[in-house]
DSSP file (Angstrom, degrees, kcal/mol; ACC not computed):
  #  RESIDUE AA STRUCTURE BP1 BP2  ACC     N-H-->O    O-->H-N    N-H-->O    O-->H-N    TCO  KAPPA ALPHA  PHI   PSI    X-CA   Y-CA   Z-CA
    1    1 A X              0   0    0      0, 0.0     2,-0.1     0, 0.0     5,-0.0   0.000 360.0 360.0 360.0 145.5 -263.8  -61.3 -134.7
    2    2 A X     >  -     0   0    0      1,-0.1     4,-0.9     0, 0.0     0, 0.0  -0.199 360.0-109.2-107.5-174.7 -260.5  -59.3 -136.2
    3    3 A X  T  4 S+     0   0    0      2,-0.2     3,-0.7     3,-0.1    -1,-0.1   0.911 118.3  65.7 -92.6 -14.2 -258.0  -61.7 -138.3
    4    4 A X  T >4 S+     0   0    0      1,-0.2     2,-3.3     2,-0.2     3,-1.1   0.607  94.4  55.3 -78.2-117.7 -255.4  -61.3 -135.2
    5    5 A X  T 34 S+     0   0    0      1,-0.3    -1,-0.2     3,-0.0    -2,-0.2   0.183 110.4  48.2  19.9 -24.9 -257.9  -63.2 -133.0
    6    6 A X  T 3< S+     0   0    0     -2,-3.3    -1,-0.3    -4,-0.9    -2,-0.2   0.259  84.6 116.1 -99.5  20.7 -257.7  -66.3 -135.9
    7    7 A X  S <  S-     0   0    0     -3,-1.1     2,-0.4    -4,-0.1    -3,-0.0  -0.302  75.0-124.1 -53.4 145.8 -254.3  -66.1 -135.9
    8    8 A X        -     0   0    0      2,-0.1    -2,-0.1     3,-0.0    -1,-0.1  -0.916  37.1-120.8 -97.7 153.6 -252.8  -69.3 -134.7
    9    9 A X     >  -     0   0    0     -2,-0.4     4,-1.5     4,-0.0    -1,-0.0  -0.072  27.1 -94.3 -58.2 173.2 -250.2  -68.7 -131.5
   10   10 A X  H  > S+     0   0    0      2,-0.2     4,-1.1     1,-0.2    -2,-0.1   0.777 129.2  53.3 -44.1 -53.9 -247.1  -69.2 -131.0
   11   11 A X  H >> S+     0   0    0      2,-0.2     4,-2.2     1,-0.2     3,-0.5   0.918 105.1  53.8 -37.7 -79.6 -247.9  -72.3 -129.4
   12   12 A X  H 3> S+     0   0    0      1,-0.2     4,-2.2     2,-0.2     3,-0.3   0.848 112.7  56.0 -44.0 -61.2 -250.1  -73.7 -132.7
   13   13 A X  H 3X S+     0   0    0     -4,-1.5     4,-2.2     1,-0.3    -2,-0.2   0.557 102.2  42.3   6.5 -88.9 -246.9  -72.9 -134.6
   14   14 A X  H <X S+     0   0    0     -4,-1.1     4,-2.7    -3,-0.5    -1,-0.3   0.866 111.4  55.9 -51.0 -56.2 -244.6  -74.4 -133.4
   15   15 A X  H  X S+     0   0    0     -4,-2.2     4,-2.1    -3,-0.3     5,-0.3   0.954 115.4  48.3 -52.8 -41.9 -247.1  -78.1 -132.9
   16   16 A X  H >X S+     0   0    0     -4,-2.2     4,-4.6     2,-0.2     3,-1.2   0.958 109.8  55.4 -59.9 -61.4 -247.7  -77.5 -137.1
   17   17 A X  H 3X S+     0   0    0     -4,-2.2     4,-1.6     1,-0.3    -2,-0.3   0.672 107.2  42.1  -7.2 -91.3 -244.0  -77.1 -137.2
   18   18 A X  H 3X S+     0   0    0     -4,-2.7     4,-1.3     2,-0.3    -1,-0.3   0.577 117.8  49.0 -44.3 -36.1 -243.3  -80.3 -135.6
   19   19 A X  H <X S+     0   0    0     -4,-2.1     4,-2.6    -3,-1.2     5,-0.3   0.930 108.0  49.2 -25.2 -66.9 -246.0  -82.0 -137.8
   20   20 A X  H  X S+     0   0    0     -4,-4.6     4,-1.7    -5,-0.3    -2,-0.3   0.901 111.8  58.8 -79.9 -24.6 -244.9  -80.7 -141.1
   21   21 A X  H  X S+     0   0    0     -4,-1.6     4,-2.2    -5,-0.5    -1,-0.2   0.948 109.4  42.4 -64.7 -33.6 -241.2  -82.1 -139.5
   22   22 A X  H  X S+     0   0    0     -4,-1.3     4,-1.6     2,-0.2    -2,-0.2   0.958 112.7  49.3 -38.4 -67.9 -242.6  -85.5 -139.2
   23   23 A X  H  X>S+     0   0    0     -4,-2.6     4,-3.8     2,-0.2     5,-0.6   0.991 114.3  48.7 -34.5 -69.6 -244.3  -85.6 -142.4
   24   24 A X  H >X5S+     0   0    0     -4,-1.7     4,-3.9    -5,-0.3     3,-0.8   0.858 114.7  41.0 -22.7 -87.2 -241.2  -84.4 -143.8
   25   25 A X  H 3X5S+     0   0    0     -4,-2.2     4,-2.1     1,-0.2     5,-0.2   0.799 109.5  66.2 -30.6 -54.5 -239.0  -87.0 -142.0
   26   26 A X  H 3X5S+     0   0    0     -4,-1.6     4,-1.2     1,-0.3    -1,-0.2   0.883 110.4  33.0 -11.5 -71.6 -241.9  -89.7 -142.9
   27   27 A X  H <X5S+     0   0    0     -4,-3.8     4,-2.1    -3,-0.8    -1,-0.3   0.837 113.7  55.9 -86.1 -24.0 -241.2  -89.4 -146.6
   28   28 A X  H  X<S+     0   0    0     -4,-3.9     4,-1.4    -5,-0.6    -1,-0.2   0.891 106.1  52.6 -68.9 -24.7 -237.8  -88.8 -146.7
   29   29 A X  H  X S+     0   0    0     -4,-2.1     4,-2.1    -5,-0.4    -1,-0.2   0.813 104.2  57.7 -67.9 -43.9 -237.3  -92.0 -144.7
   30   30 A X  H >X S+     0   0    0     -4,-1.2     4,-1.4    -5,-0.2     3,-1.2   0.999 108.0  46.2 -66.8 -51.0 -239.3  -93.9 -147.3
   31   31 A X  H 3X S+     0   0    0     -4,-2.1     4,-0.7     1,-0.3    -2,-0.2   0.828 112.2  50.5 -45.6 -31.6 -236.9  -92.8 -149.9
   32   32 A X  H 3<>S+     0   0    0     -4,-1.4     5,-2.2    -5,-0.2    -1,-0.3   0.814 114.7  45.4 -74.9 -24.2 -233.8  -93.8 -147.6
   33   33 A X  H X<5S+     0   0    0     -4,-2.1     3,-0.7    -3,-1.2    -2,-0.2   0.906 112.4  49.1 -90.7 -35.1 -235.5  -97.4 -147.0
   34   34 A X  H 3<5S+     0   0    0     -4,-1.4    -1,-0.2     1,-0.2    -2,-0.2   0.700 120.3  40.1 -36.1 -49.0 -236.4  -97.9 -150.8
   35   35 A X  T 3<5S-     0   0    0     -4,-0.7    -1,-0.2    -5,-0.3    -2,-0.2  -0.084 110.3-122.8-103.1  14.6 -232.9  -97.0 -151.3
   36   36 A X  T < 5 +     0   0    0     -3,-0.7     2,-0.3     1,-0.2    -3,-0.2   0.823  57.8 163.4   7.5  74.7 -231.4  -98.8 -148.3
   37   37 A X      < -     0   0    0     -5,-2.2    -1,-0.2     1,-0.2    -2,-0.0  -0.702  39.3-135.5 -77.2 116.5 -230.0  -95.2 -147.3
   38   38 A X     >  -     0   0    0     -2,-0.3     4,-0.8    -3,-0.1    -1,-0.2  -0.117  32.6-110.9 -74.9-164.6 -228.8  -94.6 -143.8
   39   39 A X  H  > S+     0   0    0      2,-0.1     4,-2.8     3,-0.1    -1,-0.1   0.868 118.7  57.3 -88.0 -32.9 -230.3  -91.1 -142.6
   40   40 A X  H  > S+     0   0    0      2,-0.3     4,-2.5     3,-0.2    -1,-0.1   0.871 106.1  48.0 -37.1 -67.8 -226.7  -89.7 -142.7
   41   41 A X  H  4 S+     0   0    0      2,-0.2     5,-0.2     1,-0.2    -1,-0.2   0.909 106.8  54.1 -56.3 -46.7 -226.6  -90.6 -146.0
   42   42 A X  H  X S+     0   0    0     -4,-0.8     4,-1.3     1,-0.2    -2,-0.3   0.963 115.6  44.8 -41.2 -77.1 -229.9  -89.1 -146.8
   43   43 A X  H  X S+     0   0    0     -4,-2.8     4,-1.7     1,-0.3     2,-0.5   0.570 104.4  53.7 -22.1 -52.0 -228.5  -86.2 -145.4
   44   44 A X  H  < S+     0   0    0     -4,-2.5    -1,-0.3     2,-0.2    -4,-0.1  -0.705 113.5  54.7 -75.7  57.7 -225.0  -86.0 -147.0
   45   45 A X  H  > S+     0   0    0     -2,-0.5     4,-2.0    -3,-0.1     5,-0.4  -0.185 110.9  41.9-140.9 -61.2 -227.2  -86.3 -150.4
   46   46 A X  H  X S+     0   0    0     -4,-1.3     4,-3.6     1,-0.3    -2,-0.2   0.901 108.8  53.4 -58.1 -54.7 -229.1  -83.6 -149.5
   47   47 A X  H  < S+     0   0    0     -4,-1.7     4,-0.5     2,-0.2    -1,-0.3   0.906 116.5  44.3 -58.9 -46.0 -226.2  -81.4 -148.2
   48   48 A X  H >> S+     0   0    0      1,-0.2     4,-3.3     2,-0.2     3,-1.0   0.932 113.7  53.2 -55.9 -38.3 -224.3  -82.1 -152.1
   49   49 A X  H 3X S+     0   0    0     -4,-2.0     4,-3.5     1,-0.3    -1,-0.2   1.000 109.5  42.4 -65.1 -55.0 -227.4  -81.5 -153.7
   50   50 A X  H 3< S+     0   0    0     -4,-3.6    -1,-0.3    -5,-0.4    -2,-0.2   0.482 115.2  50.4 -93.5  21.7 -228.0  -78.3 -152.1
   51   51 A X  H X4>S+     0   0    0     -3,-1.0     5,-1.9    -4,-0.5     3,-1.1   0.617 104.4  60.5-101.9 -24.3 -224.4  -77.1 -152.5
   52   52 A X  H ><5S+     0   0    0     -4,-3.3     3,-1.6     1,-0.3     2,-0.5   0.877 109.5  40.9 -31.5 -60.2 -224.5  -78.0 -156.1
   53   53 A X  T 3<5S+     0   0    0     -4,-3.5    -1,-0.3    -5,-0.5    -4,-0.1  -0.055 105.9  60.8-105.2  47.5 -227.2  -75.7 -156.7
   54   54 A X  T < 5S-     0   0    0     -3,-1.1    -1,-0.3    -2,-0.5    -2,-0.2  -0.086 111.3-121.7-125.3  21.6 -225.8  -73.0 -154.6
   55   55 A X  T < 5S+     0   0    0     -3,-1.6     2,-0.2     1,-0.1    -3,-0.2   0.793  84.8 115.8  53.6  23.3 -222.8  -73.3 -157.1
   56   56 A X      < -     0   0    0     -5,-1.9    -4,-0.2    -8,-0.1    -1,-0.1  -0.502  53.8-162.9-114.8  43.4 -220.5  -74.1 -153.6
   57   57 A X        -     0   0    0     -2,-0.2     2,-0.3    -5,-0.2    45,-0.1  -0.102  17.9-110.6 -54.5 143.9 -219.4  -77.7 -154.3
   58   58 A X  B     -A  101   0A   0     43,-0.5    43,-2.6    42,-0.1     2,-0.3  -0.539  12.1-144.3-109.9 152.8 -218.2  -79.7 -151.1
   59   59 A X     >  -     0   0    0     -2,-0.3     4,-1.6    41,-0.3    41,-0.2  -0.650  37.6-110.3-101.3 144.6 -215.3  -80.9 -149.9
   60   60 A X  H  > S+     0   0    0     39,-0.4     4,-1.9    -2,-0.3     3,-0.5   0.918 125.5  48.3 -48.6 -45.6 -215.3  -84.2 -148.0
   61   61 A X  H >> S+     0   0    0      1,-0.2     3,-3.1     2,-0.2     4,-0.6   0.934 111.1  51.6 -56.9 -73.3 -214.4  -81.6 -144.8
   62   62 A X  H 3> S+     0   0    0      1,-0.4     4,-1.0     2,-0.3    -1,-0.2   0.570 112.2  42.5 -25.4 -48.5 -217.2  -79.5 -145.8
   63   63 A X  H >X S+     0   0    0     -4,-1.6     4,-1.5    -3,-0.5     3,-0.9   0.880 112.4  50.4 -79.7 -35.0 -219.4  -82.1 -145.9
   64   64 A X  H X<>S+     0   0    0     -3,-3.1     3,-1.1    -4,-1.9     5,-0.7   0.925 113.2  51.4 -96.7 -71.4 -218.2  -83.8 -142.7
   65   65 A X  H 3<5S+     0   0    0     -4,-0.6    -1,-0.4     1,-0.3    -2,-0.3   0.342 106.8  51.9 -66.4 -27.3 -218.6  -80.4 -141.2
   66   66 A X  H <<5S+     0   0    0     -4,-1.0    -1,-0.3    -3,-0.9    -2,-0.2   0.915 116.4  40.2 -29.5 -70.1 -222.2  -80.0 -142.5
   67   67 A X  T <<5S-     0   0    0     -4,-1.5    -2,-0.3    -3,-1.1    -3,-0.2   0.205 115.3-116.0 -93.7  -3.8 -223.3  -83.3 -141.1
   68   68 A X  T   5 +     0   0    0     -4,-0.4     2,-0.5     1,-0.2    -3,-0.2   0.966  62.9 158.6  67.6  48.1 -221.1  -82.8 -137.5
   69   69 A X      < -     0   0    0     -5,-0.7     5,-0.3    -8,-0.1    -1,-0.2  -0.860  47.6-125.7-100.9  95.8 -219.0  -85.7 -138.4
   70   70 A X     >  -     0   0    0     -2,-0.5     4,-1.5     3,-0.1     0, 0.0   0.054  38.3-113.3 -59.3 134.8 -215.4  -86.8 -137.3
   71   71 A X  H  > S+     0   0    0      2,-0.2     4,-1.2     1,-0.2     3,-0.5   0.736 117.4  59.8 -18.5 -67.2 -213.4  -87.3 -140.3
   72   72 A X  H  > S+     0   0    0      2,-0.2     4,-4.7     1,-0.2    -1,-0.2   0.946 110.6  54.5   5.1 -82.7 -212.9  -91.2 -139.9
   73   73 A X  H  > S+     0   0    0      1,-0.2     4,-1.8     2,-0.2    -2,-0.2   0.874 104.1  45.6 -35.0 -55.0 -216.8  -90.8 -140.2
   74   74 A X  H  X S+     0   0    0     -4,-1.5     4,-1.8    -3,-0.5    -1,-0.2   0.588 109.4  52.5 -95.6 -14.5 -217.2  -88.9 -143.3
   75   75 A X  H  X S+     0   0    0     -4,-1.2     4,-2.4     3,-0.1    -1,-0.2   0.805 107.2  55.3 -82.7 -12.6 -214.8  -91.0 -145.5
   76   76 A X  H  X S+     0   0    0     -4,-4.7     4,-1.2     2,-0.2     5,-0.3   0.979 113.9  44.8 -62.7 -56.9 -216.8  -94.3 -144.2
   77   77 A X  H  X S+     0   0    0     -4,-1.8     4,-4.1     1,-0.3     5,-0.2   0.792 113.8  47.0 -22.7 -67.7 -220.0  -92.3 -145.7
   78   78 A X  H  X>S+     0   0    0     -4,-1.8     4,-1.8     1,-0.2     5,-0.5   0.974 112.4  47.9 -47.3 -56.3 -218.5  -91.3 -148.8
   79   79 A X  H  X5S+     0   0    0     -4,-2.4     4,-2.0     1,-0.3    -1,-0.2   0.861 110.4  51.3 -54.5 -46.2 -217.2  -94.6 -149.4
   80   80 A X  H  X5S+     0   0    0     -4,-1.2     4,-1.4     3,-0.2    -1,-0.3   0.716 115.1  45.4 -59.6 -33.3 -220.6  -96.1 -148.7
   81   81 A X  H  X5S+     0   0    0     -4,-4.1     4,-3.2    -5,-0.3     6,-0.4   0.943 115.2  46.5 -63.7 -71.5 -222.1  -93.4 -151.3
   82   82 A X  H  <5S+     0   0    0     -4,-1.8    -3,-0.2     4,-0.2    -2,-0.1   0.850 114.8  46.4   0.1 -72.3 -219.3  -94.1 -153.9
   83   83 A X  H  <<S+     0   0    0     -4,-2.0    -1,-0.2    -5,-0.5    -3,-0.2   0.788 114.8  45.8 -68.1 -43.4 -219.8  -97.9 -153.4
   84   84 A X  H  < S-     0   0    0     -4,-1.4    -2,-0.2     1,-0.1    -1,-0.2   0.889 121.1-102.6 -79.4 -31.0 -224.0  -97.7 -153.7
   85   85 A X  S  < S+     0   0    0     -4,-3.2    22,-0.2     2,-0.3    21,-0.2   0.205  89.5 113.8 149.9 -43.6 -223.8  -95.0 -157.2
   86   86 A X        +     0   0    0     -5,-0.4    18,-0.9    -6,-0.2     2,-0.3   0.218  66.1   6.4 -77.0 -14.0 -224.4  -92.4 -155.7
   87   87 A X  E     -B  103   0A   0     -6,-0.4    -2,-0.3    16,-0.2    16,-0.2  -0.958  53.7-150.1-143.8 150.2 -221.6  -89.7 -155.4
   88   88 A X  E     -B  102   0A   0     14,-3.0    14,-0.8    -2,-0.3     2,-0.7  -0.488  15.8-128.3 -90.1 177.8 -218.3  -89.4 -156.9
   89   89 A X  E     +B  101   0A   0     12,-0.2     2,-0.3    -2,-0.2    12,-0.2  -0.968  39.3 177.7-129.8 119.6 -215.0  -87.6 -155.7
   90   90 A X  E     -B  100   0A   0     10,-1.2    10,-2.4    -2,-0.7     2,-0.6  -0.855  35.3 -93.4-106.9 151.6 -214.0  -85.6 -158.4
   91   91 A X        -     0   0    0     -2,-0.3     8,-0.2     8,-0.2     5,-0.1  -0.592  45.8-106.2 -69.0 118.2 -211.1  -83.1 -158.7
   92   92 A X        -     0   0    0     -2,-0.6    -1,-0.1     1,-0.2     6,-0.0   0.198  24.3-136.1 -30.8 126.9 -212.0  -79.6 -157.8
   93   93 A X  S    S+     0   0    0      1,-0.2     3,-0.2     3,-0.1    -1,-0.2   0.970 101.8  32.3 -58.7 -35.3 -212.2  -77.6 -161.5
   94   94 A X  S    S+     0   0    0      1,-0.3     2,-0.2     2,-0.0    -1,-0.2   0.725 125.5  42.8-114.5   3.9 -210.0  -74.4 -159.7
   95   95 A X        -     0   0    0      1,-0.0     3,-0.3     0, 0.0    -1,-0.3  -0.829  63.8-173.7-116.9 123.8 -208.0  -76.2 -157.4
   96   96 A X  S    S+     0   0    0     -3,-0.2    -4,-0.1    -2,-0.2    -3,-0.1   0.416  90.7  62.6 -56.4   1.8 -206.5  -79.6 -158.9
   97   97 A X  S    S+     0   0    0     -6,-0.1    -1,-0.2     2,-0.0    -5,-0.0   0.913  90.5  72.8 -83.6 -60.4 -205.4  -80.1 -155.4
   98   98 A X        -     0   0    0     -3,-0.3     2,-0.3    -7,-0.1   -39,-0.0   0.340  68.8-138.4 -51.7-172.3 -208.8  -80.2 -153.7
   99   99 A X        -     0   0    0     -8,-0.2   -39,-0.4     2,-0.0     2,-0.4  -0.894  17.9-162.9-178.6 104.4 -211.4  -83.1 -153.8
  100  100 A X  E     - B   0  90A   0    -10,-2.4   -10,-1.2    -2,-0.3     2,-0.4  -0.917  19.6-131.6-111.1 119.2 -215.2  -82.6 -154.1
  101  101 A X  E     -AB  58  89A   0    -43,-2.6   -43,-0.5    -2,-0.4     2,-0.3  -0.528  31.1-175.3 -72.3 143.9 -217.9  -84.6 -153.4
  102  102 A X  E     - B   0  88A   0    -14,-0.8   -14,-3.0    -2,-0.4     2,-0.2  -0.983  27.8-122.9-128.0 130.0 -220.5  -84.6 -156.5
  103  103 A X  E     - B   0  87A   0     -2,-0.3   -16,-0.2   -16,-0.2     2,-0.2  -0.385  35.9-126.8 -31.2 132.8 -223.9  -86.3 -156.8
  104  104 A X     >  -     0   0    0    -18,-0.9     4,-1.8    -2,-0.2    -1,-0.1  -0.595  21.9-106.5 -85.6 145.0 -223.8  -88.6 -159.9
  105  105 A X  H  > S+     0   0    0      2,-0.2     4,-2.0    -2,-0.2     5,-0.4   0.765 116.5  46.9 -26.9 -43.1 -226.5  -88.2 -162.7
  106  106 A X  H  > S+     0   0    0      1,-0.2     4,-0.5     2,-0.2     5,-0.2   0.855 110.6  49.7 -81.3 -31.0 -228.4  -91.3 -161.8
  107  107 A X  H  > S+     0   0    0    -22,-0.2     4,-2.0     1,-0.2     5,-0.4   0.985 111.4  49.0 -68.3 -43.1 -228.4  -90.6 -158.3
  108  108 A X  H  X S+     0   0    0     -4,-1.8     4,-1.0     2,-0.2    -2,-0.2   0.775 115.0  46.2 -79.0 -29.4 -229.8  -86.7 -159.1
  109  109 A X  H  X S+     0   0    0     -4,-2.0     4,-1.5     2,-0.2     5,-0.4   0.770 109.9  55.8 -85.6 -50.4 -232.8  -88.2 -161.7
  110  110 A X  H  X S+     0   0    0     -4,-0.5     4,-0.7    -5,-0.4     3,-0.5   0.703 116.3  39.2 -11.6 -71.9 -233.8  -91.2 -158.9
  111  111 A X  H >X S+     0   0    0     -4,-2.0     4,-2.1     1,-0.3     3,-1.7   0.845 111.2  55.5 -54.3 -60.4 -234.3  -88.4 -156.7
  112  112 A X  H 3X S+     0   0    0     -4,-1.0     4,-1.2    -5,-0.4    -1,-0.3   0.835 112.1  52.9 -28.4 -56.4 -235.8  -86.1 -159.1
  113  113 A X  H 3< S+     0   0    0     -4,-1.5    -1,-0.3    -3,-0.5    -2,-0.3   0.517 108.7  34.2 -52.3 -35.3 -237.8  -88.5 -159.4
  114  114 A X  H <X S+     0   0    0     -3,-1.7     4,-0.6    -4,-0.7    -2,-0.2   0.778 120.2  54.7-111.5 -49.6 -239.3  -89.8 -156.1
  115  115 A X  H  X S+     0   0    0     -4,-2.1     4,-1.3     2,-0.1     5,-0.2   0.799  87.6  81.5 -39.2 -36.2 -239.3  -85.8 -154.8
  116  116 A X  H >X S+     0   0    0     -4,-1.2     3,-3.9    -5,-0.5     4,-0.9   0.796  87.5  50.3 -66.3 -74.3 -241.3  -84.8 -157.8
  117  117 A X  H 3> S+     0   0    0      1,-0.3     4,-3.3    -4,-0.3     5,-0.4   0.779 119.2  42.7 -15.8 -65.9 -244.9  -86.0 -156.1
  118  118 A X  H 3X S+     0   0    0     -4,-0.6     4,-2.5     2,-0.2    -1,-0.3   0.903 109.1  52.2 -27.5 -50.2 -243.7  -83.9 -153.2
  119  119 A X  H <X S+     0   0    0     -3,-3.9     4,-3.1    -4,-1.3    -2,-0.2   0.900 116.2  46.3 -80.4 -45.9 -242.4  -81.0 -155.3
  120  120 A X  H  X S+     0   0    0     -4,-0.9     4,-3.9     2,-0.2     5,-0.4   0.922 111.3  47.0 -49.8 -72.6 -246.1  -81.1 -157.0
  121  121 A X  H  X S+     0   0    0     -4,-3.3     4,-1.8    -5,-0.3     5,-0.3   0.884 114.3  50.3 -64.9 -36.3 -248.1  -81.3 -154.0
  122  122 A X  H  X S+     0   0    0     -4,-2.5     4,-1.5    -5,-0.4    -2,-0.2   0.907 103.4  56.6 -29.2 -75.5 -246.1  -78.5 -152.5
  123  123 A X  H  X S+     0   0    0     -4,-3.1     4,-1.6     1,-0.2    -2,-0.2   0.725 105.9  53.2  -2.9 -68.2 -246.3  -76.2 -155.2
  124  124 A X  H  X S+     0   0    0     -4,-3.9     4,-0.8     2,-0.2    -2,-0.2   0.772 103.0  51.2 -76.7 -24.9 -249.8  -76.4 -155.0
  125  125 A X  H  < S+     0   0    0     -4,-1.8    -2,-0.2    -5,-0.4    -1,-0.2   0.891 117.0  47.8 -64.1 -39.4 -250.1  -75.6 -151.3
  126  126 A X  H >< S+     0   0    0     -4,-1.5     3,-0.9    -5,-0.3    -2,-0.2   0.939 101.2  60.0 -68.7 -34.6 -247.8  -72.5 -152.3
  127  127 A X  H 3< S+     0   0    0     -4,-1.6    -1,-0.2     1,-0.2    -2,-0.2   0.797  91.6  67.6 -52.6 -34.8 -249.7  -71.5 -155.1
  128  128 A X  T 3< S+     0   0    0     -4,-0.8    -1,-0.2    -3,-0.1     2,-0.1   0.435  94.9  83.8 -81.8  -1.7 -252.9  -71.0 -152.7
  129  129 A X  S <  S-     0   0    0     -3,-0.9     2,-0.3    -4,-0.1     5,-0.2  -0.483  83.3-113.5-101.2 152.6 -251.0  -68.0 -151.2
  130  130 A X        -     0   0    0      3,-0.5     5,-0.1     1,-0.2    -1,-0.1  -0.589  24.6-117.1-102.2-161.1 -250.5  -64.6 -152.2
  131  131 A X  S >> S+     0   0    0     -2,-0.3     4,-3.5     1,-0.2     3,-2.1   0.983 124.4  51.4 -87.7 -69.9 -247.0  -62.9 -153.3
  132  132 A X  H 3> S+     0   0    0      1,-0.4     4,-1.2     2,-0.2     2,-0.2   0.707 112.9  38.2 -60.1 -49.9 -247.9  -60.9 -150.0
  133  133 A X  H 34 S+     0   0    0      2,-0.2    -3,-0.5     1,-0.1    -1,-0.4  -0.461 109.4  64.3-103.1  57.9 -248.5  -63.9 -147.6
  134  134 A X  H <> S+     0   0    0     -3,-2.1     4,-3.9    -2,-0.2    -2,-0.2   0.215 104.4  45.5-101.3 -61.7 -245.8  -65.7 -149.2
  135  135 A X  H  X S+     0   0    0     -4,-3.5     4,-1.5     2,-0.2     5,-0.3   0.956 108.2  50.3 -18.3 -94.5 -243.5  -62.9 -147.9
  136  136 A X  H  X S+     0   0    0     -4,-1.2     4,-1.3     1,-0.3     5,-0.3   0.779 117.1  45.2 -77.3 -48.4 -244.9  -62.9 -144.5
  137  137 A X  H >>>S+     0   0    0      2,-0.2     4,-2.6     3,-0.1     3,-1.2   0.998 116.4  49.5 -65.3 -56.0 -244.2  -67.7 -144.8
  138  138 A X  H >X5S+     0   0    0     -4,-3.9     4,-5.3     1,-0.3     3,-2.9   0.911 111.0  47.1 -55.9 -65.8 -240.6  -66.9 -146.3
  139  139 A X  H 3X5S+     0   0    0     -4,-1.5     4,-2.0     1,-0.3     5,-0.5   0.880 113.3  49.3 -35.9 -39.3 -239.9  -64.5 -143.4
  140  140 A X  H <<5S+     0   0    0     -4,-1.3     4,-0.4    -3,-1.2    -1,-0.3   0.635 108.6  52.7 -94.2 -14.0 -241.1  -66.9 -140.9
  141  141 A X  H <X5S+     0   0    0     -3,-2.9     4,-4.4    -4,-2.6     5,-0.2   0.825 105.7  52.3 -96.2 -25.5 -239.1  -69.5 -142.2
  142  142 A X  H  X<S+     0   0    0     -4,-5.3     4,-1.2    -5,-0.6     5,-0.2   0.963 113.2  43.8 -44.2 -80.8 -236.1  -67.6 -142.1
  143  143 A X  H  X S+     0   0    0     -4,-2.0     4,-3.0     1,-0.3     5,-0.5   0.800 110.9  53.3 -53.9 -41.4 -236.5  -66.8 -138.7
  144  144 A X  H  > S+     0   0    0     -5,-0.5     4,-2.8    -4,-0.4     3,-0.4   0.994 113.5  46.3 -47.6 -64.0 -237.7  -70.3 -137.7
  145  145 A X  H  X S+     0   0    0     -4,-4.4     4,-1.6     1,-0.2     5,-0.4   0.924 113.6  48.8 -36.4 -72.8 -234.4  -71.6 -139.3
  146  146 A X  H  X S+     0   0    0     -4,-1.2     4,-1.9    -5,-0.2    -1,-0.2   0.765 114.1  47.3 -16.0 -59.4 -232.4  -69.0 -137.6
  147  147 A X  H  X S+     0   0    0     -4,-3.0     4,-2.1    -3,-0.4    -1,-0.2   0.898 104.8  53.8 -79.4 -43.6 -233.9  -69.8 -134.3
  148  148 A X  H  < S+     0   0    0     -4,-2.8    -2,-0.2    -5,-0.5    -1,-0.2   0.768 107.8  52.5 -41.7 -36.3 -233.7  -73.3 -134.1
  149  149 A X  H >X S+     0   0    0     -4,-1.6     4,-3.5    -5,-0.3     3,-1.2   0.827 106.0  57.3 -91.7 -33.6 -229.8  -73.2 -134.8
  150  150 A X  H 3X S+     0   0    0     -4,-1.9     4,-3.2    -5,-0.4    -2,-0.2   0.956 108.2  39.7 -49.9 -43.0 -229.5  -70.9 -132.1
  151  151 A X  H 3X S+     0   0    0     -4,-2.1     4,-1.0     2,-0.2    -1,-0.3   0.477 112.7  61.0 -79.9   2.9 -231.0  -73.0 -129.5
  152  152 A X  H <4 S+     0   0    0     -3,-1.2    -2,-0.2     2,-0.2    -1,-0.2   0.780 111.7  39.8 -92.2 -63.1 -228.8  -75.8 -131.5
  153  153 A X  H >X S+     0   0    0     -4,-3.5     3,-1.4     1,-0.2     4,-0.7   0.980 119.7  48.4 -62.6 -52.5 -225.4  -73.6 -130.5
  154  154 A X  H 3< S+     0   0    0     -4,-3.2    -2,-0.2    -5,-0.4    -1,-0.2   0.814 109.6  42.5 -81.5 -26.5 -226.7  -73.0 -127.3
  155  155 A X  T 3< S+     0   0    0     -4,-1.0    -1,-0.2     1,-0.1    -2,-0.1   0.316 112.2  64.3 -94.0  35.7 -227.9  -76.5 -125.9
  156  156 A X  T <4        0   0    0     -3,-1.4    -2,-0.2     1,-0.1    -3,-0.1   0.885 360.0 360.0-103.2 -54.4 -224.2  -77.6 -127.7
  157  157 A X     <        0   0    0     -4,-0.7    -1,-0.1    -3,-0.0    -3,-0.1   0.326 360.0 360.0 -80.4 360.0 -222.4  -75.3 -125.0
């Protein structure tokens, strides 16, 4: 038997896919109920958090445009973040004009905190890989990402 021939298909792929998004969703959900967290909120957490560390801090639009949200919409959010601890609105450092939402300290160890088990167990599933079929998952996650938002624009149309 050749290693193509234990390959999983396309097919198998995609079905882990959709597992390891369930699981996902699973535990992130326990963190939003723990934290009495809409999913939206989870999300707009998520969205700060990973514009923070892309050095790209967000703008209440930004965010409401992240999250496909009507304006209206995205100050209720904020305001319900605000109000629980969890984000500020700070003034932008290079324009005083601008408005950014920021993750608070407390909120960013909480989190730190209930993601590290995850982060751990993760790790170690990555570790088990080599440099070389690490490559070959990054590539294929690209392209998953990539493909997903296409069919995302296209059943939007």
């Amino acid at each position: 038997m050749t290693a193509n021939e234990d390959a999983p298909d396309a097919f198998e792929l995609m079905v882990l896919m959709r597992a390891l998004n369930v699981e996902s969703d699973r535990f992130a959900e326990r963190f939003a109920a723990q934290h009495r967290l809409h999913r939206t909120d989870l999300n707009a957490l998520v969205a700060i958090l990973d514009a923070a560390r892309a050095g790209t801090p967000l703008t209440p639009g930004g965010l409401g445009a992240a999250l496909n949200l009507s304006p209206p919409a995205t100050t209720a959010l904020i305001d319900r973040l605000e109000h629980a601890g969890h984000v500020e609105r700070r003034r932008s450092a290079t324009d005083r004009r601008k408005v950014e939402v920021a993750l608070n300290e407390q909120a960013a160890a909480l989190a730190r905190r209930f993601f590290a088990p995850l982060g751990r167990h993760l790790t170690e599933a990555i570790g088990a890989f080599t440099a070389e079929e690490r490559q070959v998952i990054g590539r294929f996650l690209d392209s998953g990402i990539k493909a997903t938002a296409a069919a995302r624009l296209e059943t939007g149309r």
